[in-house]
N, C-alpha and C positions, 0 to 999 in steps of 0.2 A: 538634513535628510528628509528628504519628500514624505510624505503619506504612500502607502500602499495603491490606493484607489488613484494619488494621481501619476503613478506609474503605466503607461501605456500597455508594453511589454509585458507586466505581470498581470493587467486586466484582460488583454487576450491570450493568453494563457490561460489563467484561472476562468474566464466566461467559457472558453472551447471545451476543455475540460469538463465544467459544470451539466453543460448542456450532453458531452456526450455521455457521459457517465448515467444521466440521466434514461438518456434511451436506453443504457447497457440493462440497464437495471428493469426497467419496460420488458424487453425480450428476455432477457434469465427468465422470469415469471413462462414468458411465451413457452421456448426452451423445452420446456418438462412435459408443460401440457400440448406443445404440438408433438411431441414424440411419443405420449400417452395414447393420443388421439390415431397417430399412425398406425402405432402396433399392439399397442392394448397390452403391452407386455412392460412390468414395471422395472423389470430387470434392464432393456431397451434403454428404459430413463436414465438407468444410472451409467451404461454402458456411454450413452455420449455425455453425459457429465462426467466421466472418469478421464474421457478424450478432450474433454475445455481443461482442466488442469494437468493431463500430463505430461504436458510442456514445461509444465512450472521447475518441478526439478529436475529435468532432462536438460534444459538447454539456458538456469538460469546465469550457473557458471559461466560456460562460455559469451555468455550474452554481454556479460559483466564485462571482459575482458576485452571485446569486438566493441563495444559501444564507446572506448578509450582510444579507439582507434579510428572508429568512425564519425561520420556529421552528426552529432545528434537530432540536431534540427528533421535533416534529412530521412532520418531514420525515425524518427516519429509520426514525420507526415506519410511516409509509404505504409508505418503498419497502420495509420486509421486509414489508408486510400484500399492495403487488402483488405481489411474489415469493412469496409464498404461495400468495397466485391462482394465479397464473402456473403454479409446479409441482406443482399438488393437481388442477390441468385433466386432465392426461395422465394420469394414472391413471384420471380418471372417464371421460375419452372415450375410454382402453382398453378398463373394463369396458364402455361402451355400442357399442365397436368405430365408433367413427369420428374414430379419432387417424388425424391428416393430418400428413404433411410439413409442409404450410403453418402446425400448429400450431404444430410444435418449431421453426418460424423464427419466428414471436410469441412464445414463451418467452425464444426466446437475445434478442429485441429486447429484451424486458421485463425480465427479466435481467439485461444491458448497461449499460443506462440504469437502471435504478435502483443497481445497485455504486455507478455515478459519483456520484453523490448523494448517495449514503451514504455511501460512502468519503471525498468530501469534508467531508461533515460532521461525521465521525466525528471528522476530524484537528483538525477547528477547536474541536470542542466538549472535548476533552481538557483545555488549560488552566483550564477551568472545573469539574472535575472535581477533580484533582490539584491539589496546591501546587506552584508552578514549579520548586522545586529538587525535586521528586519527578518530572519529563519523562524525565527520561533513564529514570528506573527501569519507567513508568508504560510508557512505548514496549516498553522492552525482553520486559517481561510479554506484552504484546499481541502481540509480534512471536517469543516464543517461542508463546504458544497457537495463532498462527497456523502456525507449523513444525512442533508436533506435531500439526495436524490436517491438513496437508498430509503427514505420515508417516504418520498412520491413517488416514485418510478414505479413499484409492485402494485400500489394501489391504483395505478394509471396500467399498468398492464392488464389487471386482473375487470378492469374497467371496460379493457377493448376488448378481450378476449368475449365478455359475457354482454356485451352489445352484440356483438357479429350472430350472424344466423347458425352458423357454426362456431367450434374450437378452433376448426383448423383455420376457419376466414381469420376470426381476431387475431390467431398465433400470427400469419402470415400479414395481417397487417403492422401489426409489434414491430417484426421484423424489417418491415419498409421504413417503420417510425427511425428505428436504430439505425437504418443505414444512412440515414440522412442525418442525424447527430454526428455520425462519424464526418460529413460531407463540412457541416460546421465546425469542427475543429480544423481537420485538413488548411478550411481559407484563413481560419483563426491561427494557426502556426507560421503559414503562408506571410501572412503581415509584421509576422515579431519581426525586430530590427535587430536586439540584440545577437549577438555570436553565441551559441550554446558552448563552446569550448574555445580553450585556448589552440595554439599547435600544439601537437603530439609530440613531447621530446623525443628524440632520436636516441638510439642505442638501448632502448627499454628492452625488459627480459620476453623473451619470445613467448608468443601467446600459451603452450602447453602448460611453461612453467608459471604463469599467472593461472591458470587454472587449479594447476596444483596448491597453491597457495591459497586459492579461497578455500579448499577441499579444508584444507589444512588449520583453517580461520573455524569452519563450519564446523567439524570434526571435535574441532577444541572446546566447543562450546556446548554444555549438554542439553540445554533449553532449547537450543536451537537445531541439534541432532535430534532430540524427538517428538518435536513439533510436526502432530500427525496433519491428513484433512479430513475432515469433518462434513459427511453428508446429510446433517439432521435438515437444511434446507429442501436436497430432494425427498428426503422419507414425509416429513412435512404437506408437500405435493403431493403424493402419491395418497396418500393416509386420507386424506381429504378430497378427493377427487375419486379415488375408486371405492373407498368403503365407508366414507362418511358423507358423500355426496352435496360435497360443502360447493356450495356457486363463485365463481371465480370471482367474481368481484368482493366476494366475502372475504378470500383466502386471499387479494392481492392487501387488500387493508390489517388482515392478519400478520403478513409479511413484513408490512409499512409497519409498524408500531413497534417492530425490533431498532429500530435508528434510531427512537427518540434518546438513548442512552448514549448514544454516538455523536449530536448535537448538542448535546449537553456538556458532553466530555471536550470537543471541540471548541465550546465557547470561553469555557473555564481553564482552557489546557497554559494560554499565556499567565493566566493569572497566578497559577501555580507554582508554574516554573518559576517567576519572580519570587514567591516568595518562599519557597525550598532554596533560592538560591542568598537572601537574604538572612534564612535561619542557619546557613552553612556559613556567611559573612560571621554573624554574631558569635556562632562557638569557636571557629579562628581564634575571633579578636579573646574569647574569654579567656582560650586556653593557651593564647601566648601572654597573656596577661598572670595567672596562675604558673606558668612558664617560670618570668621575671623572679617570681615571690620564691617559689623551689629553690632556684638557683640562688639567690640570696640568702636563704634558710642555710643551704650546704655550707655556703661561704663562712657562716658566721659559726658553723659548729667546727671550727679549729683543723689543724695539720693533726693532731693527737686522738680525735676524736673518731667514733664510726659516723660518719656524714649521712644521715638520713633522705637519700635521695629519693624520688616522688616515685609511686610502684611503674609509672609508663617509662621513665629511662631505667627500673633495672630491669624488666620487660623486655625491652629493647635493646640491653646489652647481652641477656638469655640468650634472645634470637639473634644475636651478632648485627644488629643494624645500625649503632653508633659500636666504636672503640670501649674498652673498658678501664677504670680510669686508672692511675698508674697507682695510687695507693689502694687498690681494690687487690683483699686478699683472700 
């Protein structure tokens, strides 16, 4: 089995990735503070950050189900090509001076909805990528590149934003930044060789009723029924910007120093996994061992006797999960 790094495939993957995640991260900073700087109204902030996520549970079911169906390849590189679009607009209808509110609420839509898409097919196309005993490793890369661009990216927005002669210049250059990370992934997908999926079997349950069945997955699960979203990011901005008059370069390295826990976590995550999965090896082997001993113990207390069985098989015969045994009265 190769290394990670001399995998072709998973290195343009993972670099396109890196890099665009990077810009993403750049412009969210921009995001707040050029719609701050628009409307002077904080409420405004949270209204198109409320429009970048609410794609997430609108459309991420069906997204699921369509992505089984479709290229994924293909459908990865269109939603970084509309996010391209998307944030290469604002800068052009800055310099023609007719950026509108109404645009940076089609941004965060377009924005939104395309993550889901892509993040889902990000996840699915992975196995085909890696060899499956490389998953753990292959996540953990991507989940560090992603924590160190959530450490740079803010402090690099917050950088550009407080060099420019304005808010709105630096926002609107953020924004050029991110469209062009999107531009690099795009050629970065463009090059993979591997196939992101197999064919699609034929005769599969029509798309409604695979909807219904995440519903159904989703529903069942309570952790995950109400796992809310969380704006303490924007209020953070706002809090800082209009009544604490914190400098944006301050407030993007503010930002930055939340991932250092994400890096960490990242780095360690294989480590762990090994060896949670070697302390679950060792109670196996003990308690089929202690197993042997029970079972031999009963043997030797007689046809006549009460057979002292170990408290997890009568446990288990309570709950009716083994038979119960025929001299059992």
């Amino acid at each position: 089995m190769r290394p990670l790094w001399r995998n072709r495939d998973f290195v343009l993957l993972w670099g396109g990735q890196v890099v665009s995640v990077l810009g993403t991260q750049i412009s969210t900073l921009a995001l707040p503070l050029l719609a701050l700087a628009v409307t002077g109204s904080a409420a405004q902030v949270g209204l198109i950050a409320a429009a970048r996520v609410l794609p997430y549970p609108i459309v991420s079911l069906p997204a699921g189900a369509l992505i089984d169906r479709w290229d994924r390849k293909r459908v990865m590189a269109r939603c970084d090509f509309a996010r391209l679009l998307a944030y290469a607009s604002v800068p052009l209808a800055n310099a023609l001076g007719h950026l509108t509110l109404a645009q940076l609420y089609v941004v965060a839509l377009v924005e939104g909805t395309a993550f889901v898409f892509f993040n889902i097919a990000e996840v699915a196309c992975l196995p085909r990528v890696v060899h499956t005993g490389q998953l753990s490793q292959a996540n953990a890369f991507n989940a560090s590149g992603e924590a160190v661009s959530f450490l740079v990216g803010p402090g690099l927005g917050g950088l550009i934003v407080g060099l420019a002669r304005t808010t709105v210049t630096g926002a609107v250059v953020a924004y050029a930044i991110d469209a062009a990370s999107y531009l690099v992934s795009v050629l970065s997908l463009g090059a993979i060789r591997t196939p992101f999926q197999g064919a699609h079997p034929s005769g599969g349950a029509p798309l409604r009723v695979e909807i219904a069945q995440g519903l159904r997955f989703l529903w069942g699960r309570p952790g995950l029924r109400v796992m809310a979203l969380l704006c303490m990011y924007l209020a953070t901005v706002v809090l800082a910007r209009r009544d604490l008059h914190v400098d944006a370069r301050a407030l993007g390295l503010i930002l930055s120093v939340a991932s250092v826990g994400g890096i960490v976590g990242a780095a360690i995550a294989p480590w762990v996994k090994a060896r949670a999965l070697r302390a679950h090896s060792h109670r196996d082997d003990a308690g089929a061992g202690r197993g042997h001993g029970d079972h031999g113990r009963a043997a030797r207390a007689g046809r006549g006797g009460s057979a002292r069985l170990p408290a997890g098989s009568r446990l288990q015969r309570q709950l009716g999960v083994v038979p119960p045994r025929a001299d059992a009265g």
